[in-house]
N, C-alpha and C positions, 0 to 999 in steps of 0.2 A: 846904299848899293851893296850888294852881296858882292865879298870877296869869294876866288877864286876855291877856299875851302868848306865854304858855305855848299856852294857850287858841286861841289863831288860829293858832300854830303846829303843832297837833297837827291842827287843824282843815283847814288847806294840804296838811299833810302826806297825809292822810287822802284829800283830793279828787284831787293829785297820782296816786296810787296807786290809787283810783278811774279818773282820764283814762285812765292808763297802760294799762290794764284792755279798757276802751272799744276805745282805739286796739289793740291786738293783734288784740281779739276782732273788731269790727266793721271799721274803718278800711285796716289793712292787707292784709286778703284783698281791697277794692274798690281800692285803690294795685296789689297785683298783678296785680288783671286788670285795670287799663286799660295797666299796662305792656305786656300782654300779648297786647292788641287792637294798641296803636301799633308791635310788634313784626310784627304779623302786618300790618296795613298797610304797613311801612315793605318787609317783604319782598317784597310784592306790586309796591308801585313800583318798588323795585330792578330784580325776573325783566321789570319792564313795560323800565324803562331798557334792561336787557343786552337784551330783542329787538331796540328800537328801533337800538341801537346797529349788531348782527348786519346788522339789514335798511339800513343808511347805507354 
């Protein structure tokens, strides 16, 4: 019979892989697009910099 520490270990385990879960499914496609937005911003100020630069 599993003691008590068995017990909260199997239980960690289980939420662990649970999160794990969460995080691919929900968590990581919302990390990719805001990478993806700060990408498309940072390129926008860049093409702003190189005109600014062209027109000095």
């Amino acid at each position: 019979m599993p003691n008590d520490l068995e017990i909260m270990q199997e239980m960690v385990k289980e939420d662990l892989e649970l999160m794990n879960e969460i995080i691919l499914e929900d968590m990581l496609p919302l990390i990719q697009f805001r990478e993806q937005l700060e990408r498309k911003e940072f390129e926008k100020a860049f093409k702003e910099m190189k005109k600014l630069e062209e027109e000095v």
